[in-house]
C-alpha positions in Angstrom: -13.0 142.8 98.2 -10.2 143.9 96.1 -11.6 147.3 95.1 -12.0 147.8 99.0 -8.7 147.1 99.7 -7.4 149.1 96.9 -9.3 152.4 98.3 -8.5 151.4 101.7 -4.4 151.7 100.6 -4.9 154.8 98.7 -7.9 157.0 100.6 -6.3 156.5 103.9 -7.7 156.7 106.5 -7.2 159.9 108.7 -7.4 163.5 107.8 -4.5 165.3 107.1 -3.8 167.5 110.0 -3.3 164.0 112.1 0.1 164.8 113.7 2.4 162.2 111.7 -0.2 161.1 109.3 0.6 157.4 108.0 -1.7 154.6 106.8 -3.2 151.8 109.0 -1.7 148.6 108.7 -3.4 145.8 107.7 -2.6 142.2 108.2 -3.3 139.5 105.1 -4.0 136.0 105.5 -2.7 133.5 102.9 -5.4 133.1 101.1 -6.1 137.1 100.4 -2.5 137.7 99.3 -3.3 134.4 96.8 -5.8 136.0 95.5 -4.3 139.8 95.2 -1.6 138.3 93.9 -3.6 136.5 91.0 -5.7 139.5 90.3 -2.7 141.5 90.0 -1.0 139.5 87.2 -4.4 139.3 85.3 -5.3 142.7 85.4 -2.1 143.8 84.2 -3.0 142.3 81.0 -6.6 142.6 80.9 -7.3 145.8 82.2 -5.2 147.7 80.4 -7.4 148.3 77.2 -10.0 149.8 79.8 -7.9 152.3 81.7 -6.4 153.4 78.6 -10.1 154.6 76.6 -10.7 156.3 80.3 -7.2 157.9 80.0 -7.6 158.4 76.6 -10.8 160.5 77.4 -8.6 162.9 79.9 -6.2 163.6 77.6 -8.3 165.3 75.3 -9.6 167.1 78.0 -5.8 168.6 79.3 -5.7 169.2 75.4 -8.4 171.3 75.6 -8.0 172.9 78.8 -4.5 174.0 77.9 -5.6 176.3 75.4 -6.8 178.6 78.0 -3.7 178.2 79.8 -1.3 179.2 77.6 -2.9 182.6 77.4 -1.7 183.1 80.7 1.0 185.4 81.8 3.5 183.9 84.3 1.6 185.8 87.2 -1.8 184.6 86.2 -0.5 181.2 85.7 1.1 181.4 89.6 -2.5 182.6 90.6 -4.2 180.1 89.2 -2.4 177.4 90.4 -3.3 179.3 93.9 -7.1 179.4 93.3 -7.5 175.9 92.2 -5.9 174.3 95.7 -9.2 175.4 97.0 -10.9 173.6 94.6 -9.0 170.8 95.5 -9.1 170.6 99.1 -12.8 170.6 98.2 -13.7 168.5 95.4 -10.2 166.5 95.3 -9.2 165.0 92.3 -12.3 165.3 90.2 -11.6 165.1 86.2 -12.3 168.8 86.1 -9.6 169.8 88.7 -7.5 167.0 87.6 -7.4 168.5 84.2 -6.6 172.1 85.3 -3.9 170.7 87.4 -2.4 168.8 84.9 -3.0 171.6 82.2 -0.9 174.1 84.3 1.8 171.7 85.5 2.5 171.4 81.3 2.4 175.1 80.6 5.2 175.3 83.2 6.9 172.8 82.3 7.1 173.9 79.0 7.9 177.7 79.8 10.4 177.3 82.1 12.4 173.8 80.6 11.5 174.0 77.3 9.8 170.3 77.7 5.7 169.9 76.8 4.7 166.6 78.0 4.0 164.0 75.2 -0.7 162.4 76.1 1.7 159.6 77.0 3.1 161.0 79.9 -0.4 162.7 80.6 -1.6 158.9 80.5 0.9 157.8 83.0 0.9 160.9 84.8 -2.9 159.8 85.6 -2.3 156.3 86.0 -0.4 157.6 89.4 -2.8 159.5 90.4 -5.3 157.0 90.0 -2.5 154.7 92.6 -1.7 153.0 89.8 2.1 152.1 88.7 3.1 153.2 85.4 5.2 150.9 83.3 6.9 153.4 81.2 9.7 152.6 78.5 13.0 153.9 79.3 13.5 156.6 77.7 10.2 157.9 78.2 10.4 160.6 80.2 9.7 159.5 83.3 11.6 162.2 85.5 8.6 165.1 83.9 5.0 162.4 84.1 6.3 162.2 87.5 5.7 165.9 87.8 2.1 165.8 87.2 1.5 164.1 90.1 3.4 165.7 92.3 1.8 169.5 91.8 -1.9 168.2 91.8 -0.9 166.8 95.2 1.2 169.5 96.4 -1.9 171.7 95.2 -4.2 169.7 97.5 -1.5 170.4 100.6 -0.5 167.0 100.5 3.7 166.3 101.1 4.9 164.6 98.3 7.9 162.0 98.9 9.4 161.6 95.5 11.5 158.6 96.3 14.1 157.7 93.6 17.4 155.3 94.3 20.3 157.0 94.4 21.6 161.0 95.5 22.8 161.5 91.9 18.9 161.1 90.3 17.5 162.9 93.2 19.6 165.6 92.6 19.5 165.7 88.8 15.3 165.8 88.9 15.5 168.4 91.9 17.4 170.6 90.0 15.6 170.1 86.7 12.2 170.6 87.8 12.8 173.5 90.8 11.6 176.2 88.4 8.7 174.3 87.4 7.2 173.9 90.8 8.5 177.5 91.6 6.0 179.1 88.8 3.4 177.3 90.1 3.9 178.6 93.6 5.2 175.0 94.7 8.9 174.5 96.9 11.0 171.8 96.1 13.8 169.9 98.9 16.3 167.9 98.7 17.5 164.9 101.0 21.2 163.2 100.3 23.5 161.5 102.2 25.8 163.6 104.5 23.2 166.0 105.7 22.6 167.7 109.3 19.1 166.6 110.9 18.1 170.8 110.3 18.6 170.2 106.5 16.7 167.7 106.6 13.7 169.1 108.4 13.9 172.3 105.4 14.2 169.4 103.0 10.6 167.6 104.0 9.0 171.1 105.0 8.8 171.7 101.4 5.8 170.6 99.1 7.8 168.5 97.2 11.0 166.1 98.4 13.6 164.6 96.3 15.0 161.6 98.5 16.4 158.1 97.8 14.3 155.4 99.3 17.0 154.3 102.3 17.6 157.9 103.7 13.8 158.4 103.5 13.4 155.0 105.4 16.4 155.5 108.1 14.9 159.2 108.5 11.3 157.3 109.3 13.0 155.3 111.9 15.2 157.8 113.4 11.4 159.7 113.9 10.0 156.6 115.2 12.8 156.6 117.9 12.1 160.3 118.4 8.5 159.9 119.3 9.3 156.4 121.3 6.0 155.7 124.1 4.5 158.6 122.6 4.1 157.3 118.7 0.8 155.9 119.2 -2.1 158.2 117.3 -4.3 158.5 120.4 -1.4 159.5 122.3 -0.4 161.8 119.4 -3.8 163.3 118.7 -4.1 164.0 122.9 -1.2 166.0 122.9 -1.8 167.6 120.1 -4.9 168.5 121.6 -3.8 169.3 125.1 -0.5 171.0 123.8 1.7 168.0 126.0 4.2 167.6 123.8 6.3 167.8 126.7 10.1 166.2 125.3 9.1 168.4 122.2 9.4 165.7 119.8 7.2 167.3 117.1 10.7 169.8 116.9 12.8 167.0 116.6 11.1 165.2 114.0 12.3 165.0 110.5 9.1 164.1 108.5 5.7 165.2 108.4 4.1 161.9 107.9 3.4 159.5 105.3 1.0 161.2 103.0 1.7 160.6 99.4 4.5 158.9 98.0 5.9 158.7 94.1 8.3 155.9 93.6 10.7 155.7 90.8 12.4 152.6 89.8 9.8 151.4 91.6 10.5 147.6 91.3 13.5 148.1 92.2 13.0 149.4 95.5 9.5 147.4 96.3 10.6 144.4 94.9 14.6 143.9 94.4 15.4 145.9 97.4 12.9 144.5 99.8 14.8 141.0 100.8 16.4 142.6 103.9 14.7 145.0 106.6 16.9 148.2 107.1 18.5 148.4 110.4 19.1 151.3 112.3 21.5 151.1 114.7 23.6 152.3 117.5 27.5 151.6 118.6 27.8 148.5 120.6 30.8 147.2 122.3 34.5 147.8 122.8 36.3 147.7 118.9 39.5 147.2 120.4 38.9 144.6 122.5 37.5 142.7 119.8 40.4 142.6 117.2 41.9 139.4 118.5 38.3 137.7 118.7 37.7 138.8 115.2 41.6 137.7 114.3 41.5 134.3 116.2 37.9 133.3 114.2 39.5 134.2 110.9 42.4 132.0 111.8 40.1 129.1 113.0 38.5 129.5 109.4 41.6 129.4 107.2 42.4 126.3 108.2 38.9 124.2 107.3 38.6 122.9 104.5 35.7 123.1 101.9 33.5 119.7 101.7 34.7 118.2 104.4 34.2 120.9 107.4 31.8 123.1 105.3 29.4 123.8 102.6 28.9 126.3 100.8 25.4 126.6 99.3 25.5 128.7 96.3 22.1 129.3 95.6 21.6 130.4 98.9 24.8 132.6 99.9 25.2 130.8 103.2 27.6 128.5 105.0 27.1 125.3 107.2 29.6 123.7 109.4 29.1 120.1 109.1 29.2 117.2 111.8 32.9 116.9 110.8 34.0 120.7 110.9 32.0 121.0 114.0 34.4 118.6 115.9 37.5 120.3 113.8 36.4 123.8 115.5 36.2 122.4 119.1 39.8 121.2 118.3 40.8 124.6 117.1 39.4 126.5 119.8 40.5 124.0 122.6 43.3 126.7 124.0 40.8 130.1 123.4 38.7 132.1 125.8 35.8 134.1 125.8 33.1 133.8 123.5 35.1 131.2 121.4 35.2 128.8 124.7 31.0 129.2 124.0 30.0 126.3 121.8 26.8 128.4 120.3 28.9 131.9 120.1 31.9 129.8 118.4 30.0 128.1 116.0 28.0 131.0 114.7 30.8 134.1 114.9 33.2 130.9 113.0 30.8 130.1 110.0 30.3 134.5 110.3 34.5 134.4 109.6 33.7 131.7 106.9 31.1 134.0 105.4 33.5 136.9 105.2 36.1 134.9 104.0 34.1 132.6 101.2 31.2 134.8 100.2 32.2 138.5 100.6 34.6 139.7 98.1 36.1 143.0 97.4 35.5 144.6 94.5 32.1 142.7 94.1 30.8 143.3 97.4 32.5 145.9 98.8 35.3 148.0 98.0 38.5 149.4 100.3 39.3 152.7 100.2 40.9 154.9 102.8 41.2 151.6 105.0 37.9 151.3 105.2 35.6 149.0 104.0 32.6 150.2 102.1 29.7 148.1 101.0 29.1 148.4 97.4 24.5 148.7 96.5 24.3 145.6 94.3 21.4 147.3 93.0 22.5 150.2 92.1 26.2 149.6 91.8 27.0 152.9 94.2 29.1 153.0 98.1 26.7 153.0 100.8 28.7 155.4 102.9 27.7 155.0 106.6 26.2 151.5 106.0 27.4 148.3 107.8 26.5 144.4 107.7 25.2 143.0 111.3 26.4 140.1 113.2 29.9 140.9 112.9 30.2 140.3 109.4 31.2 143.8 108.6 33.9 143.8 111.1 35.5 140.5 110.6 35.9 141.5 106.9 37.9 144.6 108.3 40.0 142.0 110.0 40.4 139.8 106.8 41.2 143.1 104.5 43.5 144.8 107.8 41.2 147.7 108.1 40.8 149.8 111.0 38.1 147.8 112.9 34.7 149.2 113.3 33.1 149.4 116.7 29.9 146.2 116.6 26.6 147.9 116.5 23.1 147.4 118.2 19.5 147.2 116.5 17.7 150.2 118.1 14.9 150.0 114.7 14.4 148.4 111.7 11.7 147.9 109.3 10.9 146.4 105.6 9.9 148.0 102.9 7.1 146.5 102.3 6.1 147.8 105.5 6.9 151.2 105.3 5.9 151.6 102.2 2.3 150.4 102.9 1.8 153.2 105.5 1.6 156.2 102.8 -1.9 157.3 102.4 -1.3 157.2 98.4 1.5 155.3 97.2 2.2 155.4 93.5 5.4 155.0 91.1 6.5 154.3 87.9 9.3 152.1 86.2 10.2 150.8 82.9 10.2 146.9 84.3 6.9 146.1 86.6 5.2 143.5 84.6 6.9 140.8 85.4 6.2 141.6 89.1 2.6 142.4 88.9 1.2 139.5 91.2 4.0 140.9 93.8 3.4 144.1 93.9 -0.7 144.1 93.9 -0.3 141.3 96.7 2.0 143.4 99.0 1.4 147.3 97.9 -2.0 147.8 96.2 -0.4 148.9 93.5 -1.8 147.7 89.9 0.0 147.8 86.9 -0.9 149.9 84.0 1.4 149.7 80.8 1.9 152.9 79.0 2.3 152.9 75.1 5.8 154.4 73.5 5.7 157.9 72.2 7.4 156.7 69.5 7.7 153.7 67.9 11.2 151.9 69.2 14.1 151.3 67.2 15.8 149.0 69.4 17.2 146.2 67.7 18.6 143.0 69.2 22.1 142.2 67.8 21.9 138.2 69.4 23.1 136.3 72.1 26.8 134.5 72.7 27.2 131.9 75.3 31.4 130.8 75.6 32.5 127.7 78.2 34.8 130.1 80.1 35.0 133.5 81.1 38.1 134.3 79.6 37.0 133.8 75.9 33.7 135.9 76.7 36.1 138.6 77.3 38.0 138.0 74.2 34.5 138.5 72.3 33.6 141.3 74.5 36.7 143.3 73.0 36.3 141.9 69.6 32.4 143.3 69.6 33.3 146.3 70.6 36.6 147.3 68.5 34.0 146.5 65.7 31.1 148.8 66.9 33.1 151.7 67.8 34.8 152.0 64.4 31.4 152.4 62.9 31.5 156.0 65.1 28.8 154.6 67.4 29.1 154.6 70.7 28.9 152.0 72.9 28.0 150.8 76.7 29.1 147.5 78.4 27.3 146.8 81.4 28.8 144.9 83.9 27.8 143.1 87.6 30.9 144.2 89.6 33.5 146.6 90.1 35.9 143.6 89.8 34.5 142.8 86.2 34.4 146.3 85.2 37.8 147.2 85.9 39.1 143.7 84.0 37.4 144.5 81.2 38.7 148.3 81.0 42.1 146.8 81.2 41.6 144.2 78.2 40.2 146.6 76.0 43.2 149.3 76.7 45.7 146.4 75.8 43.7 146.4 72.6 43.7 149.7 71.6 41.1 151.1 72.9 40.1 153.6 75.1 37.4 153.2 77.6 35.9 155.3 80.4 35.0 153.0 83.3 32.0 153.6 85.9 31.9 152.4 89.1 31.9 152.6 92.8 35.0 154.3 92.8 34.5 156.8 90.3 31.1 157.7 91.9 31.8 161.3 91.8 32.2 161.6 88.1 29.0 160.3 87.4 27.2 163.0 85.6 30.3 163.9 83.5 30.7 160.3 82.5 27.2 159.9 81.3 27.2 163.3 79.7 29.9 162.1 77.2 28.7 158.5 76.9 26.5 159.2 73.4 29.7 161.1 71.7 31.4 159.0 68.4 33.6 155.8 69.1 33.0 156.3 73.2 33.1 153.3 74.7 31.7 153.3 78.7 32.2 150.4 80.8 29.7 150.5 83.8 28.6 148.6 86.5 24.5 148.8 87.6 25.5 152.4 88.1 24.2 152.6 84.6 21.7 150.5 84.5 18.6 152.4 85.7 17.8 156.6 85.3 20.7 157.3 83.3 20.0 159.6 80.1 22.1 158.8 77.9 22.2 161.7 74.9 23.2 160.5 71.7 25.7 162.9 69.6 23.8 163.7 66.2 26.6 161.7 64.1 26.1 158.9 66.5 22.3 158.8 65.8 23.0 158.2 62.1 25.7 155.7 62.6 23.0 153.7 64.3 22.7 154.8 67.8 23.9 153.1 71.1 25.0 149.5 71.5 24.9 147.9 74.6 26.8 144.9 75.2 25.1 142.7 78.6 28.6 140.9 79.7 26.7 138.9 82.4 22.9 138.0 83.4 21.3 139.3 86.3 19.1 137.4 88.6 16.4 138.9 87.5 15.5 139.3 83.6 13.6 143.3 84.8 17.0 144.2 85.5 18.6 143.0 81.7 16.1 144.7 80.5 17.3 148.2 82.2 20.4 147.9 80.5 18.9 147.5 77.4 16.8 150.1 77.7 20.2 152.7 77.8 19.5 152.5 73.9 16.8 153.2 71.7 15.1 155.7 73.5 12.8 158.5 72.6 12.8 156.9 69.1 16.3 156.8 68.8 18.3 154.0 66.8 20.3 151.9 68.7 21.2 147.9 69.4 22.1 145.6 72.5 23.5 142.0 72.7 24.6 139.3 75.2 27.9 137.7 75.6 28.1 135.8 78.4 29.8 132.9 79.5 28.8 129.3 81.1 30.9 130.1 84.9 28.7 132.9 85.4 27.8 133.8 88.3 24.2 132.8 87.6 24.4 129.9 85.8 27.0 128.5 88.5 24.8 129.3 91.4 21.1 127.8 89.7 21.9 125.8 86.9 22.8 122.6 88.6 26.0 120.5 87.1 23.6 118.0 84.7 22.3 121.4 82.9 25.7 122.6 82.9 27.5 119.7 81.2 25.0 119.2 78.9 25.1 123.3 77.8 28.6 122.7 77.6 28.9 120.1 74.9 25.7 121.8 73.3 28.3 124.9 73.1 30.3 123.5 70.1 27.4 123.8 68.2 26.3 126.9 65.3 25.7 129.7 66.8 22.1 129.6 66.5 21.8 126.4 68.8 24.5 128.2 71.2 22.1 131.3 71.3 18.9 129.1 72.4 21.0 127.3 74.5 22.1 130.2 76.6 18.6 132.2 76.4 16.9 128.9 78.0 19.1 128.5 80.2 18.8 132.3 81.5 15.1 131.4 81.7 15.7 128.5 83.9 18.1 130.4 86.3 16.5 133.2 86.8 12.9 132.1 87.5 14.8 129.6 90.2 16.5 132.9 91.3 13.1 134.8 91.0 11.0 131.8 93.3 14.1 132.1 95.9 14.2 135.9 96.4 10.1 135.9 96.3 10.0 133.5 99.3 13.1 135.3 101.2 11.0 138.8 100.8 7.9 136.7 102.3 9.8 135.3 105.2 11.8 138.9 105.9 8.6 140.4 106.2 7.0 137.9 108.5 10.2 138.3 110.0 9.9 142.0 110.4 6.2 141.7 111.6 7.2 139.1 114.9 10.1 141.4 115.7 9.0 144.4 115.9 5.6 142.7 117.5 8.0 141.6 120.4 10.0 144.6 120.7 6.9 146.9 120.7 8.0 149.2 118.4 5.0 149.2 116.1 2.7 149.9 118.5 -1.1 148.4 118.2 -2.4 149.8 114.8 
């Protein structure tokens, strides 16, 4: 059953000239996502000792094959590449045209960027091919495996999506590899924020795309809306036949299907990213009309009072009136109109005002700039630009920061990721942190996870842990650990959760003498400048998740033999994958390097899932050595974020249920 499924997923299951090719949908009961689930978090393990002889074995052969290659002159290589997508329209991926592929994807690679790609990255290259996901240290070189795939599929006439999460990456890996693909015959686009629809039609007309996973997605919908009645493939196929494409959608669309998708970061975009649908939507409603209803709720919400009118449950972000504060509102709204006389709209857009006022804060967030408020990725630590929350939230956080007030906007699409991303005929990715998610992602993708060894062995040493009562002496440790490290003429990163904690940390360590270079939302724009002096002696970079995930850090030579990188974790995340991002900034490619963790017991984390018996008792554990303090905290990490793990992993379930019965009722997905 599972091996069916698994070709179903990555064979697809219509040719490729179907106009706006995507994969079937299929429907799992309980019991068969149980079981994927199961078989996905065994054969992680297990499995790997197999695929890795049969890898092994093709290896050799790209070893051997690339012999012939290099003879080649840069026209004979470009010809080459031409004769074999015959060959593999015919045979597809066979070992023998897999191996040419890969063989001339290398030459070019190394002619034209000075890179040759390590039998690891041939291994994991494979592993994608094979619709595998390749957990890959960082460091590894993902950016060039991905490669592999990408001509042997372009070869075969197949779009590629390669889907990374943020412009900067796309950009960096579009750029890099552009000559590669060129030798080979091969064009390579480019979608980022800001673009006109006609750019972004060049972009996927090419044989290779460079997108972030939510333009790709809102492009998808904004296709979907294009194609409206019409999107069904019977429809399709009969005016495709009968030349009826009479609104000409097929010149309006931005995408030409989903046929084969490479996903970097992969877990964090099919697993981190995947608790909320994406929305697209439309303006909605008069914005000046509804700055006094937006104004009035705020005031209504000032004036409860925590515990007794509301709760706030932590662990779940969300606010509830109680029996009390229910009565308190109807008091408060006694002398309003409009929707605050409504008993249902009053009570929801009220504990909306509470929300904006309790649970949304700036500089964690979102951030204000230009009297506007702008949503700040808690993934990647980056402004979503164009991006608003739903419900009113958005707008009523306007009100409470005195912003220029949006207008409201209207759901005209949405869809999940775990959705979309199940319609590519071949999906694949890779990511230095999948493991852990295994069971997930072979439940809901297909996708098995194959670990791929180190090219070298790692030099990655752990310093220790530190757990302080309050935040305030974490910070004082913070400073301490890094005035030591920097002297030695190492460099050092401090990761951070929020802009907030970011910028208070800049300013302790400049009252100490030091010097930092902060990265965050608001110094987007000097991202690759930043990162490019990171590895020089005695830098110190303080960065939110902005640096958590793609960024190549290059060490300065005196840097390397001072000991490489340290990176200091200030606070846990809710998931351990993304802890082990940030310390996966040092110690790559073989290089020295050391991280450590100096956290504190208010937390975020530990606050929202520890529960007050845990956190009095890790309190008075805390004047303990530090060895006892250490176990303390790392125990405690492991209790709060598998709490946080089983709560995201259910809210992914239900958003996709969710997804399923609404888009079921609007029919938008159509019978498929």
């Amino acid at each position: 059953m599972i091996a069916a499924r698994r070709r179903h997923l990555i064979d697809g299951s219509l040719p490729t000239g179907t106009p706006y090719v995507e994969q079937v949908q299929r429907h799992d009961g309980w019991l068969d996502s149980a079981l994927l689930a199961a078989w996905g978090r065994v054969s992680a393990h297990l499995m790997s000792r197999f695929e890795r002889a049969r890898l092994d074995r093709l290896v050799q052969r790209i070893e051997d094959e690339e012999k012939s290659v290099a003879a080649l002159t840069d026209a004979a290589l470009l010809k080459a590449a031409d004769d074999l997508r015959s060959r593999l329209a015919v045979a597809g991926t066979q070992p023998a045209e897999l191996t040419r592929a890969f063989a001339l994807a290398r030459e070019a690679t190394r002619r034209h960027i000075g890179l040759r790609h390590f039998p690891v990255q041939l291994i994991g290259g494979a592993a994608m091919m094979g619709g595998a996901l390749a957990e890959m240290e960082a460091g590894e070189g993902k950016t060039i495996t991905a490669l592999l795939p990408a001509v042997t599929a372009a070869l075969m006439g197949r779009p590629v999506h390669v889907v990374t999460v943020n412009d900067y990456l796309a950009r960096r890996d579009a750029e890099q590899l552009r000559p590669v693909y060129a030798a080979l015959g091969l064009s390579t686009g480019l979608v980022e924020n800001g673009q006109e629809p006609r750019e972004r039609q060049q972009a996927y007309a090419c044989d290779i795309t460079y997108c972030t996973n939510k333009e790709l997605v809102f492009d998808y919908l904004r296709d979907r809306l294009a194609l409206g009645v019409r999107r069904g493939r019977a429809r399709l196929l009969v005016d495709e036949l009968f030349k009826t494409d009479l609104a000409g959608q097929s010149q309006r669309l931005l995408l030409r299907g989903l046929h084969f998708a490479i996903v970097d970061e992969a877990d964090s975009v099919l697993i981190d990213e995947a608790r909320t649908p994406l929305i697209l939507s439309g303006i909605h409603g008069d914005a000046d009309r509804d700055v006094e209803l937006y104004n009035n709720a705020l005031q209504v919400a000032r004036r409860l009072m925590t515990g007794g009118d509301f709760k706030i449950q932590a662990d779940e972000k969300t606010i509830r009136l109680t029996p009390h504060g229910e009565r308190r509102v109807v008091e408060l709204t006694a002398k309003l109109s409009g929707l605050l006389s409504s008993r249902r709209a009053r009570d929801e857009l009220v504990q909306q005002a509470l929300a904006a006022l309790h649970l949304f804060r700036r500089d964690v967030q979102y951030i204000v700039a230009d009297n506007k408020v702008q949503i700040v990725d808690e993934f990647t630590g980056r402004v979503m630009p164009d991006r608003s929350w739903e419900r009113g939230i958005h707008q009523l956080i306007e009100a409470k920061e005195n912003c220029m007030i949006t207008q409201r906007r209207q759901t005209l699409a949405r869809i999940t990721y775990q959705r979309f991303f199940r319609r590519y005929r071949h999906l694949c990715g890779m990511t230095g942190t999948a493991i852990e998610a295994a069971g997930e992602l072979r439940a809901v993708y297909g996708l098995r996870v194959l670990r791929i060894p180190t090219n070298r062995a790692l030099q990655r040493t752990k310093v220790g842990t530190r757990m302080f009562p309050t935040a305030g002496q974490k910070w004082n440790a913070v400073v301490e650990a890094v005035n030591a490290v920097s002297h030695q003429g190492r460099a050092v990163l401090i990761g951070t959760r929020s802009v907030e904690a970011s910028e208070r940390v800049g300013e302790l360590l400049r009252k100490s003498g030091l010097n930092p270079v902060i990265l965050n939302a608001r110094q987007d724009r000097l991202e690759a400048d930043i990162v490019a002096e990171a590895g020089q002696p005695g830098r110190i970079t303080v960065a939110t998740n902005m640096a958590g995930r793609g960024t190549d850090i290059q060490l300065h030579r005196d840097v390397r033999e001072a000991g490489g990188l340290h990176v200091i974790l200030t606070e846990y995340h809710e998931s351990a994958r993304i802890d082990r991002q940030l310390f996966g900034r040092s110690g790559r490619q073989g290089d020295p390097g050391s991280y450590e963790s100096i956290v504190a017991l208010d937390d975020e984390l530990f606050q929202r899932f520890a529960g007050r018996p845990a956190l009095r008792a890790a309190a008075g554990a805390l004047r303990r050595p530090d060895r006892v303090q250490a176990a303390i905290a790392i125990g405690l990490r492991r209790v709060c974020q598998s709490a946080a793990e089983r709560l995201h992993a259910g809210t992914r379930r239900f958003t996709l249920a969710d997804d399923q019965r609404f888009n079921q009722m609007l029919g938008f997905a159509g019978q498929e």
